[in-house]
FIKE-905479 format. One line per field, with one value per residue (C-alpha): x, y, z; residue in one letter; chain. Coordinates in steps of 0.2 Angstrom, whole numbers, m for minus. Example, Ala and Ser with C-alpha at 12.3 -4.5 7.8 and 13.67 -1.06 7.14 Angstrom:
# residues 2
u <- c(62;68) .
v <- c(m22;m5) .
w <- c(39;36) .
rest <- c(A;S) .
kette <- c(A;A) .
//
This chain:
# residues 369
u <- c(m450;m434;m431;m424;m419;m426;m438;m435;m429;m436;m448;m443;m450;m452;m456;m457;m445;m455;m448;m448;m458;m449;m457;m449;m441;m451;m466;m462;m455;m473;m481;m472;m473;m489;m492;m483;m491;m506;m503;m497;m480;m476;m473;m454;m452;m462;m452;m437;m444;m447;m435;m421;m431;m431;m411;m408;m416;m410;m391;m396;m400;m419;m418;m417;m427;m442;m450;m450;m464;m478;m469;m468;m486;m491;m480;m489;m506;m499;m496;m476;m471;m478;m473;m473;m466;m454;m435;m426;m408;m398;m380;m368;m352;m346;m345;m357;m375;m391;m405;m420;m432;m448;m453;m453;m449;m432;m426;m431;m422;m409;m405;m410;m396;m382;m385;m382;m366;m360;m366;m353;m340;m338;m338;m325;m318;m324;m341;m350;m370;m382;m402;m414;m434;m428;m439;m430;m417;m418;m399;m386;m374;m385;m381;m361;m362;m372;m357;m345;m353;m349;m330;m332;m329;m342;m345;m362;m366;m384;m395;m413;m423;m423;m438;m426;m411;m411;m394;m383;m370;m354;m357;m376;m394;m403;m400;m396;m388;m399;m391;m381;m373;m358;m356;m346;m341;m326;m324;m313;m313;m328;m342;m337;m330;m345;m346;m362;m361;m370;m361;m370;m369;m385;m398;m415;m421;m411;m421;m436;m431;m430;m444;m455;m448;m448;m431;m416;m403;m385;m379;m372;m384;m395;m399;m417;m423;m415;m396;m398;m388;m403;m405;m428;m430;m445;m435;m428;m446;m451;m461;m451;m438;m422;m406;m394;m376;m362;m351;m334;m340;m328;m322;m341;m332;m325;m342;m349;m337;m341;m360;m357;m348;m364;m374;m364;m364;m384;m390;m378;m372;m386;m392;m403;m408;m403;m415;m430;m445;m455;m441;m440;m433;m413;m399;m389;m370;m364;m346;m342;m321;m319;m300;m296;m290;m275;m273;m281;m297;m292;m276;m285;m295;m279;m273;m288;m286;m270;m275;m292;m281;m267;m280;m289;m272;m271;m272;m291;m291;m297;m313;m315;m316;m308;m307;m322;m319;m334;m347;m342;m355;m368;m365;m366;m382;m391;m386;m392;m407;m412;m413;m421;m432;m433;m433;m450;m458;m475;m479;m471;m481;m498;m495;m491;m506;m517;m509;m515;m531;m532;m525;m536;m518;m515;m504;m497;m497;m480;m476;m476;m459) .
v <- c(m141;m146;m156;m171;m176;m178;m189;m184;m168;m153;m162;m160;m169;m160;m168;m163;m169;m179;m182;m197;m202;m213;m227;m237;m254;m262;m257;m261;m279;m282;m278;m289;m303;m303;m299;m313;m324;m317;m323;m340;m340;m351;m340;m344;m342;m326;m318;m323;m314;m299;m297;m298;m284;m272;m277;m274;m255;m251;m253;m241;m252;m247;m252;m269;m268;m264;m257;m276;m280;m274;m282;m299;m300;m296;m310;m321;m317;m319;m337;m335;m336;m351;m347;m362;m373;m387;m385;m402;m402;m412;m416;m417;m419;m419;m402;m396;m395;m387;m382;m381;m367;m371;m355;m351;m334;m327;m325;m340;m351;m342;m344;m361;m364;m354;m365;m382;m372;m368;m386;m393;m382;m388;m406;m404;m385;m379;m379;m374;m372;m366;m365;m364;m360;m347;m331;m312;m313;m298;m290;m302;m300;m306;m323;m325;m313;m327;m338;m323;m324;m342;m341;m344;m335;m334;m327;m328;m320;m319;m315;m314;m320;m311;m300;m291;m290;m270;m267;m266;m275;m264;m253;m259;m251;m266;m274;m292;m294;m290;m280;m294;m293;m301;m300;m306;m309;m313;m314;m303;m300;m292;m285;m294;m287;m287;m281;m281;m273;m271;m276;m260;m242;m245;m258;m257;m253;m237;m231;m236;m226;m209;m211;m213;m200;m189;m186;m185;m197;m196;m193;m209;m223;m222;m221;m218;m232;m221;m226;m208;m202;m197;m193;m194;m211;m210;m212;m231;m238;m231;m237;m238;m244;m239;m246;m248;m243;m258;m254;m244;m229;m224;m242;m250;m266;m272;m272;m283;m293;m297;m296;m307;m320;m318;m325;m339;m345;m340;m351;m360;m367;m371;m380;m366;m353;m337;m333;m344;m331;m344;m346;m334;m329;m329;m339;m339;m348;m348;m352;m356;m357;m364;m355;m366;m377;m365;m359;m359;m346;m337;m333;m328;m316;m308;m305;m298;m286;m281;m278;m271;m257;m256;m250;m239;m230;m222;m204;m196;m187;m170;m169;m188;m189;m207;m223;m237;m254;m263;m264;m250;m239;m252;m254;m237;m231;m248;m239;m223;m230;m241;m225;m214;m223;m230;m218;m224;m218;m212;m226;m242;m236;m235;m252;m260;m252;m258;m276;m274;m271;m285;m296;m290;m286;m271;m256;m257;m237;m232;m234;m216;m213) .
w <- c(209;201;185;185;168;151;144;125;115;123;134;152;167;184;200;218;234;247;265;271;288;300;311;323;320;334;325;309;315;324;307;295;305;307;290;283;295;292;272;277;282;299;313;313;294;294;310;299;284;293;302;289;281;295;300;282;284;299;294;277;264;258;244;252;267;273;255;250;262;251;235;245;250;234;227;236;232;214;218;215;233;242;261;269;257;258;254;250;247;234;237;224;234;250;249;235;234;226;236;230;239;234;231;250;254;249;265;273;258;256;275;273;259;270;285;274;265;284;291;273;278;294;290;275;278;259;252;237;239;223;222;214;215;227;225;229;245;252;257;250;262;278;273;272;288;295;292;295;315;315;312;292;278;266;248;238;220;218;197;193;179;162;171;178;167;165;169;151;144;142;125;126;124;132;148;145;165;182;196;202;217;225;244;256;274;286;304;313;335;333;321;303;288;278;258;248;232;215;197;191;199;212;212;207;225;226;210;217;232;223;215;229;235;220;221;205;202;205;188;178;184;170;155;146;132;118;126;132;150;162;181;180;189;179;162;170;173;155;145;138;150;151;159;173;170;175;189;184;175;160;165;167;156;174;183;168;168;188;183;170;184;195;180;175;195;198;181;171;186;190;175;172;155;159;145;151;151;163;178;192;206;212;209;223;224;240;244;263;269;285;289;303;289;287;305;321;321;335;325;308;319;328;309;302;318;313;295;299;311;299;286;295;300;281;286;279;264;262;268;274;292;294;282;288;280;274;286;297;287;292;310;313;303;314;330;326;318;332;340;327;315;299;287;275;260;259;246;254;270;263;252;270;277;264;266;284;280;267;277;296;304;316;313;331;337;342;361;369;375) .
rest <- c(X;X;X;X;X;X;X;X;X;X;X;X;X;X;X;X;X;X;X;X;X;X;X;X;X;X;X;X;X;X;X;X;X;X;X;X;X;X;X;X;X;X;X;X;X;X;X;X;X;X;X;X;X;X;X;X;X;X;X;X;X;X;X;X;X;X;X;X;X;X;X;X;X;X;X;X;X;X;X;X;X;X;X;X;X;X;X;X;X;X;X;X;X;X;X;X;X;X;X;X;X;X;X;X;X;X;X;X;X;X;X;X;X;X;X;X;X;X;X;X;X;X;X;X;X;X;X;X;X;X;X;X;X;X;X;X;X;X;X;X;X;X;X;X;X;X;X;X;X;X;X;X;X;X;X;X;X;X;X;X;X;X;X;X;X;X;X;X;X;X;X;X;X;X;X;X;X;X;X;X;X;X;X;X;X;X;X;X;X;X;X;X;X;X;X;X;X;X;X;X;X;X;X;X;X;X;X;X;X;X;X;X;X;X;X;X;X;X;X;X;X;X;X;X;X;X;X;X;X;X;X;X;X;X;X;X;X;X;X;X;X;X;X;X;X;X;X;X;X;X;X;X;X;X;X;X;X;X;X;X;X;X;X;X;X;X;X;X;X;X;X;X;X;X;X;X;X;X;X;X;X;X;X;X;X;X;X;X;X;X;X;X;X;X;X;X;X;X;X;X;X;X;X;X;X;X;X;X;X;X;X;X;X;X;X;X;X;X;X;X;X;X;X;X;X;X;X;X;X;X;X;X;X;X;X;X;X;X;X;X;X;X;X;X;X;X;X;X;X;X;X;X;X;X;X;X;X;X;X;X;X;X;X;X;X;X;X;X;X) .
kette <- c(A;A;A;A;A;A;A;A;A;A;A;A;A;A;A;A;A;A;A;A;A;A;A;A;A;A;A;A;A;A;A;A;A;A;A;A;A;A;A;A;A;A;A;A;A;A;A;A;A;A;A;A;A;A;A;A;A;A;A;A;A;A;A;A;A;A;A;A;A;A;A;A;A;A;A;A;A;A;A;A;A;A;A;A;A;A;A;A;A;A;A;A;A;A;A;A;A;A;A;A;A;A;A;A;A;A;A;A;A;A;A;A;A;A;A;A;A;A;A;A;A;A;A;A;A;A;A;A;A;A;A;A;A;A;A;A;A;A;A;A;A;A;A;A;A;A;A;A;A;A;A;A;A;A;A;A;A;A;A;A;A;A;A;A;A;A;A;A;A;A;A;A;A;A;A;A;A;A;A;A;A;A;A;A;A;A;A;A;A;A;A;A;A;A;A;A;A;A;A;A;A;A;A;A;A;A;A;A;A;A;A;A;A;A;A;A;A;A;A;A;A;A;A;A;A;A;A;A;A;A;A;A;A;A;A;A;A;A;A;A;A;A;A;A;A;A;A;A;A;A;A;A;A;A;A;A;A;A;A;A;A;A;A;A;A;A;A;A;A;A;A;A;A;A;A;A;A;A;A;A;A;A;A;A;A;A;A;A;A;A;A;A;A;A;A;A;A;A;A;A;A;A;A;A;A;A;A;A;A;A;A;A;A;A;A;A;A;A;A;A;A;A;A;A;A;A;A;A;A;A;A;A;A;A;A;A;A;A;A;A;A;A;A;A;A;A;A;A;A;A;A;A;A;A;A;A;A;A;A;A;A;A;A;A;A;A;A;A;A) .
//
């Protein structure tokens, strides 16, 4: 038993650590599918769905992945996800947009609005895509790789409703921002150069994650509702609730001041309150460069070769094995998870368990070697 933090003077909380099970992604693929078909998502859209949940696990990002299953299904039972529904798309421009998502799944309008940012792009070498009714996305950055794997630099921003806005402005107690991340993606002679990062120290997710598994937080992502530094995941989900730290640390004004950008893209762009308490979902901006405009691609990707190898040339600092640009981390953790499992909390598998039977879907045994 180890404590993790305090919850007020002289009271301490202590919680246990919890190993994670692992389950294939073939099974975990098999399941979600069939789940949110099972709940009324086309077949295509809910393959979509699930898999971006699972990709999004296997290259390490759980607090993206497959733990947003359960949360998805039980958006739709709410009524706040409508899978199925009809996206429509308004131009404003040439090269600009909105796209409104209908509350479909996340992943199936944010895709939705990436592809019509990409189809733009190629027509007039720039555009500009924003939506709206778009309900949580999943990973950020699988959309502008989308683009990234078609020659096309992409960069999206993405905020949530003031549901969510527990990540504090710089020298605040109460959050008045969400996590707001800003991701990005360009291509290069092979894998992509792919970044997808937070405007505060971790997303929600990651919180999430150590909870469920009983587990302290690294010191400096939180603090309780009393503007208190904490490392109890408990003392973020309250009640009271607590917040989320900006990027930056001693210098957290710089992450909100990119949080703050996310915002202004994901709802005053959009024609939208950021202080609405009736809207949901994300605001995404996407932003799709077509560099052929410059130079021809095959020569863009030779030159981020050469700056991609240049980089990594820095010689590793004590204790660092090698230098990895953005996305390196990623690639790797799939491969050896594809082989190994996806690490998976005891709570986000029962919930997905209890979805199955709700909903009359099979667990799918594993496969014997």
């Amino acid at each position: 038993m180890n404590p993790i933090g305090t919850r007020g003077a002289g009271q301490s909380r202590e919680v246990g650590t919890r190993v994670p099970q692992t389950q294939s992604h073939e099974r975990l693929l098999q399941i979600g599918r069939a789940l949110f078909e099972a709940a009324g998502s086309p077949a295509d859209e809910a393959d979509l769905t699930a898999r971006n949940l699972v990709v999004t696990s296997l290259m390490g990002g759980d607090s993206h992945g497959v733990i947003r299953i359960p949360e998805y299904l039980d958006f739709i039972e709410r009524g706040s996800i409508i899978p199925g529904a009809a996206m429509t798309v308004s131009p404003r421009s040439e090269g600009t947009a909105v796209v409104d998502c209908g509350r479909n799944l996340g992943p199936v309008g944010a895709t939705f609005a990436i592809r019509e940012g990409i189809a733009r792009a190629r027509r007039h070498k720039v555009a500009c895509v924003i939506t709206q009714n778009c309900p949580h996305v999943g990973r950020l950055g699988a959309y502008p790789q989308i683009a990234a794997e078609e020659g096309l630099i992409a960069i999206a921003t993405c905020n949530s409703p003031i549901s969510g806005h527990f990540v504090l402005p710089w020298g605040g107690r109460e959050g008045r921002l969400a996590t707001n991340p800003i991701a990005y993606a360009v291509p290069t002679g092979g894998w992509p150069v792919i970044a997808d990062l937070s405007t505060c120290v971790a997303p929600e997710g990651k919180i999430r994650w150590h909870r469920n598994l009983a587990l302290p937080l690294p010191p400096g992502w939180i603090h309780d509702a009393a503007g208190r530094p904490s490392t109890d995941p408990n003392d973020f989900y309250g009640p009271p609730r607590g917040g989320i730290l900006p990027l930056g640390g001693p210098n957290g004004y710089k992450g909100f001041a990119l949080g703050l950008l996310v915002e202004i893209l994901g709802s005053a762009l959009a024609g939208l309150s950021s202080t609405d308490p009736t809207r949901d979902g994300n605001g995404l901006c996407f932003l799709v460069l077509d560099p052929s405009c410059f130079l021809p691609l095959e020569q863009f990707r030779a030159l981020m070769d050469e700056l991609a190898a240049y980089i990594k040339s820095s010689p590793p600092a004590d204790g660092v094995d090698e230098v990895l640009l953005p996305g390196e981390l990623e690639l790797r953790t799939m491969n050896q998870r594809s082989e190994s499992g996806i690490p998976l909390d005891d709570r986000t598998w029962r919930a997905i368990l209890a979805h199955c039977a709700r909903l009359g879907v099979p667990t799918y045994q594993e496969q014997p070697a």
